[in-house]
N, C-alpha and C positions, 0 to 999 in steps of 0.2 A: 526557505525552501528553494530558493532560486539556483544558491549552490548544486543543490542536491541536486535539483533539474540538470542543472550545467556538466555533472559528475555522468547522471545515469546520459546523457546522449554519446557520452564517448565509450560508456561500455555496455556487455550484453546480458540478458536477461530483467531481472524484478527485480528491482528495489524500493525496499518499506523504510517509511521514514516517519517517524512518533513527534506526534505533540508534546511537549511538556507535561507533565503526568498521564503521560499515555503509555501501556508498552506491549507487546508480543509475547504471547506464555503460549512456548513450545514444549507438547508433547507426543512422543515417538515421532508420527507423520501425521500430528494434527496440532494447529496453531488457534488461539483465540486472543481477541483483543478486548485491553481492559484498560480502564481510564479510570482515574479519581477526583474529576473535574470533566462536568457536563456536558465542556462543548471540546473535550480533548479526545483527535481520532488520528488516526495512521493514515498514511497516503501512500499507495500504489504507483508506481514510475516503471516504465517501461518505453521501449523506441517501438513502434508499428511502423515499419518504411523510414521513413524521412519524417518523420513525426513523433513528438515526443507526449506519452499519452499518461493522464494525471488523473488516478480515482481515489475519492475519497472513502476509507473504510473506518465504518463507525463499531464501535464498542459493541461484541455481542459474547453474553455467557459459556454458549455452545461452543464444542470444538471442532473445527472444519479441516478439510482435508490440506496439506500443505502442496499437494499436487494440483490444485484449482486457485490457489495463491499463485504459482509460480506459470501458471494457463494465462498466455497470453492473448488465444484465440477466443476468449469468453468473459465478457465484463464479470466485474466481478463487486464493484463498487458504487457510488454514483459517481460521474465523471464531475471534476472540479468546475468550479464556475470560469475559471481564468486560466492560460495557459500561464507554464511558469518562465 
């Protein structure tokens, strides 16, 4: 993840980035995430200021809006234990 990290502080907006069996199933303007191992979730990157900010989003059946994914003003995850 650290690349990733490294990637999203030089550019703009959201970036999701998958566990190993983990992935994003995009439909129209609604996205869910789906894993086939337990402890496998997608991570949320984005810059707030001079900060680069890390949520964790776990596997949920439901499909949600892709415009609340890409809201940077409103968590949306839990925040990671470790900055990357």
């Amino acid at each position: 993840m650290s690349e990733f990290g490294n990637m999203m502080r030089e550019v703009e907006g959201v970036g999701i980035g998958l566990d190993d069996c983990c992935a994003i199933q995009i439909a129209d303007d609604t996205y869910r995430i789906i894993a086939s191992q337990e402890r496998s979730v997608a991570h949320r990157l984005f810059m707030d200021q001079d900060k680069l900010r890390h949520e964790i989003l776990e596997p949920h059946r439901d499909f949600r809006s892709l415009a609340q994914l890409r809201d940077v003003t409103k968590p949306l995850g839990i925040p990671a234990p470790s900055p990357l």
